[in-house]
C-alpha positions in Angstrom: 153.8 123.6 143.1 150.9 122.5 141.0 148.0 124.9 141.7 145.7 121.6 141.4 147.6 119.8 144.0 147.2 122.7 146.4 143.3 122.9 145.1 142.9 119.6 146.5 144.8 119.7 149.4 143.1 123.4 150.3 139.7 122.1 150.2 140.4 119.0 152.3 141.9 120.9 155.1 139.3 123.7 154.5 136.6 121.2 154.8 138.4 119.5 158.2 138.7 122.9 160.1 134.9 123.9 159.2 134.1 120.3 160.6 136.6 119.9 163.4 138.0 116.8 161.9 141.4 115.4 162.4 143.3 114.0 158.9 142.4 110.0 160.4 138.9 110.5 160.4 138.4 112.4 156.8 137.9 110.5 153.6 137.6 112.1 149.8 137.0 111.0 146.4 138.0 112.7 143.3 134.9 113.6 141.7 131.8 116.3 139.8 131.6 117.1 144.0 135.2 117.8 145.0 135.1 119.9 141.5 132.1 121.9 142.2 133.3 122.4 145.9 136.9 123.5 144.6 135.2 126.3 141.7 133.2 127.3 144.8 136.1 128.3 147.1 138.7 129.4 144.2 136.9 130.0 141.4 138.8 127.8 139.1 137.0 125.6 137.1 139.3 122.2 137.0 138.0 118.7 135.0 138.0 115.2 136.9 140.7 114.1 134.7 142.8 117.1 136.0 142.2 116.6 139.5 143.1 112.9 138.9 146.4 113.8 137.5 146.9 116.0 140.9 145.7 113.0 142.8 148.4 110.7 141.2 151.0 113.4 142.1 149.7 113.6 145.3 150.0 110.0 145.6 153.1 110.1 144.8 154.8 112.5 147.1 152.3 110.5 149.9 150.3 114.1 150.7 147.1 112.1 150.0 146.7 108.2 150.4 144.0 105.7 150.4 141.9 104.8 153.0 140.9 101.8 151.4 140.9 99.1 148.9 139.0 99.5 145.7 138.8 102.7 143.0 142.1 104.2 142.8 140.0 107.9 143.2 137.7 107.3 145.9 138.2 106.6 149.8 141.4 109.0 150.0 143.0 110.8 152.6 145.4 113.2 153.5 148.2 112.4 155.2 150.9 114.1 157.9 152.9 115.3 154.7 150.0 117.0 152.8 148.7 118.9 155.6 152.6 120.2 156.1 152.4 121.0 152.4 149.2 123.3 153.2 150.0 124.8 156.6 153.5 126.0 155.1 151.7 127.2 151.5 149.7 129.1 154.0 152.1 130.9 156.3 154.1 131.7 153.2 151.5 133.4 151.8 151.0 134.9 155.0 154.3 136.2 155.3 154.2 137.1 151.3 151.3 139.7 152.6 152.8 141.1 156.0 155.6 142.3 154.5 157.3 145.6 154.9 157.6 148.1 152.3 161.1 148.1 151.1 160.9 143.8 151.7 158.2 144.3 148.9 160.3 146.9 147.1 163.1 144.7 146.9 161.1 141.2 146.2 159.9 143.2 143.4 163.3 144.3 142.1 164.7 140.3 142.3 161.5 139.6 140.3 162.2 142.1 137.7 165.9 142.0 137.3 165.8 141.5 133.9 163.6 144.3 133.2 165.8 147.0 135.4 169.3 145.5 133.4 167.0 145.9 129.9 166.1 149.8 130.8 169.7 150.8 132.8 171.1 149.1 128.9 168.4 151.7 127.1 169.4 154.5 128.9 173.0 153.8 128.5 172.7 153.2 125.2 170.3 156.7 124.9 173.0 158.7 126.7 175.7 157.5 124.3 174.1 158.3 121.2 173.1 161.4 123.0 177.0 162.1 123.7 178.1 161.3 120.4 175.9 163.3 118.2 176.3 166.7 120.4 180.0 166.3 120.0 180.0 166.8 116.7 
């Protein structure tokens, strides 16, 4: 997933748990704001026009809509769909954290495959050579 999308997403739900709000009552705009508040909480520095190519995403897969007529980046809202996308982000990464050791060995080995196949090659290869020149 687009770390922008989740950027905006995050910081909407962020903003509803700090203010006990429920997803009907909150309205956002993409703007300098929303960019200023997202480099505060993640320390990634994003442009408007990035955020609005999240939003149009967004609007797309209907995580965020609009509240009301008028500027296609102002008056939005998240809907049922993006908070999903933010609560299950979350316990992922929850998960991702609480793992047992050999869960994280072996996540680790399935992420490097192609790095254990290059090295068990090498020292195949090394033991060969190895083999062929002592014979002699």
């Amino acid at each position: 997933m687009d770390e922008r999308v989740l950027a905006i997403l995050s910081n909407v739900v962020d903003w509803m748990e700090k203010n006990g709000s429920t997803h009907n009552t909150v309205s956002f705009a993409i703007d300098e704001s929303l960019v200023n508040e997202i480099y505060e909480d993640s320390g990634r520095q994003y442009s408007i026009t990035e955020l609005e190519t999240a939003a149009d995403k967004c609007l797309a897969h209907e995580w965020i809509a609009h509240r009301s007529l008028g500027a296609k980046y102002s008056s939005l809202t998240i809907t049922e769909k993006g908070l999903g996308i933010v609560r299950s982000k979350r316990k992922q990464e929850s998960d991702r954290k609480n793992r047992k050791i050999l869960k994280k060995i072996s996540d680790y080995i399935e992420d490097h495959k192609g790095l254990f196949v290059f090295l068990g090659l090498a020292v195949a290869v090394a033991t060969l050579i190895i083999k062929l020149l002592t014979d002699k």
